[in-house]
MMTF fields as JSON, N, C-alpha, C and O atoms, coordinates in Angstrom:
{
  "mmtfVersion": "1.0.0",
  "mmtfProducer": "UNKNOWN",
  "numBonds": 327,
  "numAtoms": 328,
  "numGroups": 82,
  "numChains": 1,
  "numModels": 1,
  "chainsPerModel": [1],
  "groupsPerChain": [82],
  "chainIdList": ["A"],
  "bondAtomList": [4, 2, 8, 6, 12, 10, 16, 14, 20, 18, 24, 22, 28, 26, 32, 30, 36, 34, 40, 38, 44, 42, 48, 46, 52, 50, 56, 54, 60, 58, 64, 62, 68, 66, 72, 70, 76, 74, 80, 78, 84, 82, 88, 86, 92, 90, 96, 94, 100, 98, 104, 102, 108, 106, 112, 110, 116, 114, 120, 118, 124, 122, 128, 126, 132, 130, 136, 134, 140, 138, 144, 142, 148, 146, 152, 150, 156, 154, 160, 158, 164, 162, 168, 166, 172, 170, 176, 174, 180, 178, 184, 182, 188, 186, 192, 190, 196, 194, 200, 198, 204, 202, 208, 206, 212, 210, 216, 214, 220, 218, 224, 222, 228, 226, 232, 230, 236, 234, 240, 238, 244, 242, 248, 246, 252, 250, 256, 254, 260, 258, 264, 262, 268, 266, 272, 270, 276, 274, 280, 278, 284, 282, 288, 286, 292, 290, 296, 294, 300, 298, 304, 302, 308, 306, 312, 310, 316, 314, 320, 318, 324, 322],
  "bondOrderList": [1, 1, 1, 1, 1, 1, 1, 1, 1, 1, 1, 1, 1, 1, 1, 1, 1, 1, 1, 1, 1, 1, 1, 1, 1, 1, 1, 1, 1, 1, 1, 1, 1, 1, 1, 1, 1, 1, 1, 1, 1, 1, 1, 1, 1, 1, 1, 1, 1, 1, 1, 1, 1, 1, 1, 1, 1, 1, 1, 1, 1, 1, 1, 1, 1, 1, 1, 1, 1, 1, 1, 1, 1, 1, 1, 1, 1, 1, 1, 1, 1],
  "groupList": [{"groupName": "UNK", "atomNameList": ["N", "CA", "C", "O"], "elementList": ["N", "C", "C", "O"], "formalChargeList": [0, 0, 0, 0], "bondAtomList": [1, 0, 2, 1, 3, 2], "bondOrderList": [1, 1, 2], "singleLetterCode": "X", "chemCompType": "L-PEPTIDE LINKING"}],
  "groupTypeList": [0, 0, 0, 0, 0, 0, 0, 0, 0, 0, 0, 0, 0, 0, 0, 0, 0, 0, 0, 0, 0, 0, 0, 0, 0, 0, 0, 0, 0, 0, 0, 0, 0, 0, 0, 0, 0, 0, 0, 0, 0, 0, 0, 0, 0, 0, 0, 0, 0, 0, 0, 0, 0, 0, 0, 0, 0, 0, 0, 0, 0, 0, 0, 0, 0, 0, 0, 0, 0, 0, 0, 0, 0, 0, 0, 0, 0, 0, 0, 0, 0, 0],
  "groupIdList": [1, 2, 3, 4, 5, 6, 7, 8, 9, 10, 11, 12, 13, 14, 15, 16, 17, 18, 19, 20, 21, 22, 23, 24, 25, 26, 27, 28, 29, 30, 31, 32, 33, 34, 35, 36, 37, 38, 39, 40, 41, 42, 43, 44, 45, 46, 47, 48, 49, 50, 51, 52, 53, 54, 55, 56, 57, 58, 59, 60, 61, 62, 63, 64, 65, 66, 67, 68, 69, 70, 71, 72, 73, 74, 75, 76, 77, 78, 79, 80, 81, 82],
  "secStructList": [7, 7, 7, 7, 7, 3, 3, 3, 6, 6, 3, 3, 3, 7, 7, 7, 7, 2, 2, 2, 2, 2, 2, 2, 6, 7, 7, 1, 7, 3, 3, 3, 3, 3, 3, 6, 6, 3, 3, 3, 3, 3, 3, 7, 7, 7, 6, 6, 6, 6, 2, 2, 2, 2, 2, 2, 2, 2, 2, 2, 2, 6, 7, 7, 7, 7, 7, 1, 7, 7, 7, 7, 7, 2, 0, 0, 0, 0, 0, 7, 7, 7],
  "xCoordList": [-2.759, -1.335, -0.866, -1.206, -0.111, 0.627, 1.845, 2.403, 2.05, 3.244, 3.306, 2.316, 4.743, 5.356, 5.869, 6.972, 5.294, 5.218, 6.905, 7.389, 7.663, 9.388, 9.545, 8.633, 10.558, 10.673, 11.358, 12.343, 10.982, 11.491, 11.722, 10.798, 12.73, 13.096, 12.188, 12.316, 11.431, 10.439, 9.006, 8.098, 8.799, 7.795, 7.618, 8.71, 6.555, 6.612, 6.337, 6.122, 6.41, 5.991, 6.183, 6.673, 5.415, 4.688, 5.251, 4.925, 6.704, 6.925, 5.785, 5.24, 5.398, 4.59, 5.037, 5.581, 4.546, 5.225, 4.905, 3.766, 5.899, 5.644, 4.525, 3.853, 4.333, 2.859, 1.568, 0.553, 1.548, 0.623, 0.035, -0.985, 1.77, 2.046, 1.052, -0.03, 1.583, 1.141, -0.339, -1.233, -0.673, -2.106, -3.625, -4.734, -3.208, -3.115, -3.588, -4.653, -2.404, -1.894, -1.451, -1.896, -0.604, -0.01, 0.972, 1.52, 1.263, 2.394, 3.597, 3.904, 3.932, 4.696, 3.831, 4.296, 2.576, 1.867, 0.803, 0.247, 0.625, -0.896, -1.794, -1.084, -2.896, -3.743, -3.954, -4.106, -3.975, -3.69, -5.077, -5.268, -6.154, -7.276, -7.808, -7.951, -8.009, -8.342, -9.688, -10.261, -10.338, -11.497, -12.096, -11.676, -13.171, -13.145, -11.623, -11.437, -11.078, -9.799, -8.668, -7.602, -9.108, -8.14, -7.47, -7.959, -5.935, -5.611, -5.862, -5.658, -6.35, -6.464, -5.451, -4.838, -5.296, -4.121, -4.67, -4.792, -5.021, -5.652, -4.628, -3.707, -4.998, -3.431, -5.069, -6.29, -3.845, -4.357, -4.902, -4.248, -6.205, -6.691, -6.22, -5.753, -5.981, -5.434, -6.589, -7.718, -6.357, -7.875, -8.626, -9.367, -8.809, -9.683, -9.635, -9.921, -9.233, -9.302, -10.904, -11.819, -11.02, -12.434, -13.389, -14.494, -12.778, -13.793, -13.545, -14.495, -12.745, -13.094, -13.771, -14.149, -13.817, -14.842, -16.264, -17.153, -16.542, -17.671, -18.32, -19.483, -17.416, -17.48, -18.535, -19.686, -17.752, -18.17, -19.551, -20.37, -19.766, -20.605, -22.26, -23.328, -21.914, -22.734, -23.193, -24.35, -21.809, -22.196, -23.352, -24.503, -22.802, -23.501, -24.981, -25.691, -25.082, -26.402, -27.641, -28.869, -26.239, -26.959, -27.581, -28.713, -26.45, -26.853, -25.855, -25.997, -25.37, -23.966, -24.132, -23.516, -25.304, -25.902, -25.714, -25.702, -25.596, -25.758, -26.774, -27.876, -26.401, -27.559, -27.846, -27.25, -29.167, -29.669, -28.887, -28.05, -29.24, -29.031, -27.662, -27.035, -27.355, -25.391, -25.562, -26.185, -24.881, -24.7, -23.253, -22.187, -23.484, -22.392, -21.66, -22.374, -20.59, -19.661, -19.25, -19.182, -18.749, -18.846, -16.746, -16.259, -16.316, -15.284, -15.996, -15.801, -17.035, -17.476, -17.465, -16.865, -18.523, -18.823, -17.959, -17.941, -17.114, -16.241, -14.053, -13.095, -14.246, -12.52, -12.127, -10.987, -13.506, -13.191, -13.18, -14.049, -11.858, -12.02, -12.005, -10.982, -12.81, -12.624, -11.974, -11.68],
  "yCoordList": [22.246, 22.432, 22.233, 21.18, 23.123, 23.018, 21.835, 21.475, 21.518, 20.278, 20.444, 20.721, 20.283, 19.908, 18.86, 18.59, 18.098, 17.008, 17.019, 17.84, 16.007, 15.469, 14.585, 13.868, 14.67, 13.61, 12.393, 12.657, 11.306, 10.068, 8.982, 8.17, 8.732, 8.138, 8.7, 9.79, 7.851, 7.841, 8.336, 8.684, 8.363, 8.333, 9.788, 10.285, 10.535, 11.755, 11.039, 9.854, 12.042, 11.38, 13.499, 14.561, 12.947, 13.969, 13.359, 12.291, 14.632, 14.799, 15.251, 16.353, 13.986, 14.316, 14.281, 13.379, 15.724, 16.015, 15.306, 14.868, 14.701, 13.152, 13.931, 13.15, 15.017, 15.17, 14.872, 14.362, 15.147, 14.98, 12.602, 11.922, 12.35, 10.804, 10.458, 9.872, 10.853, 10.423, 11.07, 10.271, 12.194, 12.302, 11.321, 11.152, 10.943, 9.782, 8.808, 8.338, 8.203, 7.035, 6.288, 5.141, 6.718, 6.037, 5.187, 5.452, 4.033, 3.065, 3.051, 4.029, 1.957, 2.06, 1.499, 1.685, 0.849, 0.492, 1.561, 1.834, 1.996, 2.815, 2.601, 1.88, 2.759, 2.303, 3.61, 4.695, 3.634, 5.005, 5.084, 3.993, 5.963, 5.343, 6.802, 7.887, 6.516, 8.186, 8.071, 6.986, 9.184, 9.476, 11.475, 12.612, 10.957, 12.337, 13.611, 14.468, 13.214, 14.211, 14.243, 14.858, 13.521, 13.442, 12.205, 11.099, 12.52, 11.094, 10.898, 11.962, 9.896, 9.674, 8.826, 7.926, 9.141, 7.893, 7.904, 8.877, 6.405, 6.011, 4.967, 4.684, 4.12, 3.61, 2.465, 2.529, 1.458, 0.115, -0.905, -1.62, -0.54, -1.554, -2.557, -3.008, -3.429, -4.924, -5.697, -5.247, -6.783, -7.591, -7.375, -6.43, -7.811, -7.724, -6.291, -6.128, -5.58, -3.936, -3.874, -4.126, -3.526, -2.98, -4.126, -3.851, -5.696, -6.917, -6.92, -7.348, -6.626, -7.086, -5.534, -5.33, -4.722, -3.567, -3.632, -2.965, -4.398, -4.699, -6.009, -6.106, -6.577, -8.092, -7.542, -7.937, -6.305, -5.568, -5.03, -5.102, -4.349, -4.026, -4.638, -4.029, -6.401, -6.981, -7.531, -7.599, -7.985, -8.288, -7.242, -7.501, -6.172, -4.547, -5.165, -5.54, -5.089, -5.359, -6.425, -6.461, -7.473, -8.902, -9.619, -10.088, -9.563, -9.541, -11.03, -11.566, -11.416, -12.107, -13.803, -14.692, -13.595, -14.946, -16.22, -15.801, -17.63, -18.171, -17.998, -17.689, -18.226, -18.211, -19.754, -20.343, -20.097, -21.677, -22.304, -21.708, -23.727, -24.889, -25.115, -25.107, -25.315, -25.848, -27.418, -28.375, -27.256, -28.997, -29.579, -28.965, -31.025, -31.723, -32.53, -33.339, -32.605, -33.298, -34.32, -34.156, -35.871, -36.677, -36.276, -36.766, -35.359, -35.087, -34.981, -35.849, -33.693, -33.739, -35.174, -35.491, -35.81, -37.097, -37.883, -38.362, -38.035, -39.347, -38.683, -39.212, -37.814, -37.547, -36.451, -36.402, -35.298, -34.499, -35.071, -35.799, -34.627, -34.785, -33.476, -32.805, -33.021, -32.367, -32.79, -32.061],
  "zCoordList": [-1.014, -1.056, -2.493, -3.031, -3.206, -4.369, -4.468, -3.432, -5.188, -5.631, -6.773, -7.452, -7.34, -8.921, -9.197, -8.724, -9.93, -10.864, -11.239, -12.017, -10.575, -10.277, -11.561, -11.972, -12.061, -13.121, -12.354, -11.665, -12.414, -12.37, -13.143, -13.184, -13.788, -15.059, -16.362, -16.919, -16.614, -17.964, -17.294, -18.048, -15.626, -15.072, -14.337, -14.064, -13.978, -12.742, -11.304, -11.046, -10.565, -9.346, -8.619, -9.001, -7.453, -6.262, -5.172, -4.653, -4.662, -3.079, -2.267, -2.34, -1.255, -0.49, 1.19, 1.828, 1.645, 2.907, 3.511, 3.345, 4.752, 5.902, 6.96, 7.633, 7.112, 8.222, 6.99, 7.464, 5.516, 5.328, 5.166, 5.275, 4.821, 5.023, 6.192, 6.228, 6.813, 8.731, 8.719, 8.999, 8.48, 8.674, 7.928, 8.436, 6.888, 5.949, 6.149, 5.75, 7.15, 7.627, 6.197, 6.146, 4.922, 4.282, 4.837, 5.907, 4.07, 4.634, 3.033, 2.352, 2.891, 2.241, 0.434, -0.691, 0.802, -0.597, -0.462, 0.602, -1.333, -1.388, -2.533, -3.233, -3.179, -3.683, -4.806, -4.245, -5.985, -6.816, -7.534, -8.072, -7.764, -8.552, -9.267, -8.705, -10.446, -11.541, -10.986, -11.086, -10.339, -10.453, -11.518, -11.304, -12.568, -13.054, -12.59, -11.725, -13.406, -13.768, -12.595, -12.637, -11.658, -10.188, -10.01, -10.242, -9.439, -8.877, -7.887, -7.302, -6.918, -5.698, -4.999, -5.573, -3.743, -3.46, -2.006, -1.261, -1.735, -0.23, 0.037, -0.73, 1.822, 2.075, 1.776, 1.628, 1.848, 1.504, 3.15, 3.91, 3.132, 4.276, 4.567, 3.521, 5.593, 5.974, 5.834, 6.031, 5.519, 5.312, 6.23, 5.958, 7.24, 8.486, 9.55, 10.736, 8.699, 9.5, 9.874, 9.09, 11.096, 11.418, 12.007, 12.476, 11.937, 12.2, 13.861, 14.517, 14.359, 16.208, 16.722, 17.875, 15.835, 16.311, 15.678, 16.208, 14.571, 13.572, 15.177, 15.57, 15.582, 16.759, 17.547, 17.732, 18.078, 19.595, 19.552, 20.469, 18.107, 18.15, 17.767, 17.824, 17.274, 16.997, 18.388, 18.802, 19.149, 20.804, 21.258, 21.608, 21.167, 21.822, 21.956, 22.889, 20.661, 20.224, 20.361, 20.286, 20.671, 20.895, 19.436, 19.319, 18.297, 17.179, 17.11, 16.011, 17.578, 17.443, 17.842, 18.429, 17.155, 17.683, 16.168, 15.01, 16.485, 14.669, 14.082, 14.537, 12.836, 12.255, 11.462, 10.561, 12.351, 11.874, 12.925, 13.602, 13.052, 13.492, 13.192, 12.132, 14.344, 14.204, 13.742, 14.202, 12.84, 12.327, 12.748, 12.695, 13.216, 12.986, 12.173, 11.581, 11.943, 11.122, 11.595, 12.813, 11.155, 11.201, 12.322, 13.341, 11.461, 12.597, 13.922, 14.772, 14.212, 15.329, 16.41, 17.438, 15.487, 16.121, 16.632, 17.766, 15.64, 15.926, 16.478, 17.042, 16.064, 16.009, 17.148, 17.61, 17.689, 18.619, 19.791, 20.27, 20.406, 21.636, 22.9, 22.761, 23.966, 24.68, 25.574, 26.522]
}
């Protein structure tokens, strides 16, 4: 899709159509990054995007197990109560 470079103050900026917003999934921050001669603009992940499906699939697997010997803490010992 073609676009022209808008003047905004001292700065340009790119009207971008709201189906291509929404196809996207841009929000209101997005992430801007020069790669070889291109701008890129991706939406900005939430910290933990993707961890209760990363969960499911370690369950799936039976991967979701600790790793090593559970240790106790002197909280454990003395301050928990069930």
């Amino acid at each position: 899709m073609k676009a022209r470079l808008v003047r905004i103050g001292n700065s340009r900026g790119v009207r971008i159509p709201k189906p291509l917003i929404e196809q996207a999934g841009l929000t209101e921050d997005v992430d801007l990054v020069v790669r070889e001669g291109e701008i890129v603009i991706t939406r900005i992940a939430s910290p933990r995007e993707g961890w209760a499906t990363a969960a499911e699939d370690l369950a799936a697997r039976g991967e979701d197990q600790l790793i090593g010997a559970q240790i106790s803490t002197r909280f454990d010992l003395e301050e928990w109560e069930w």
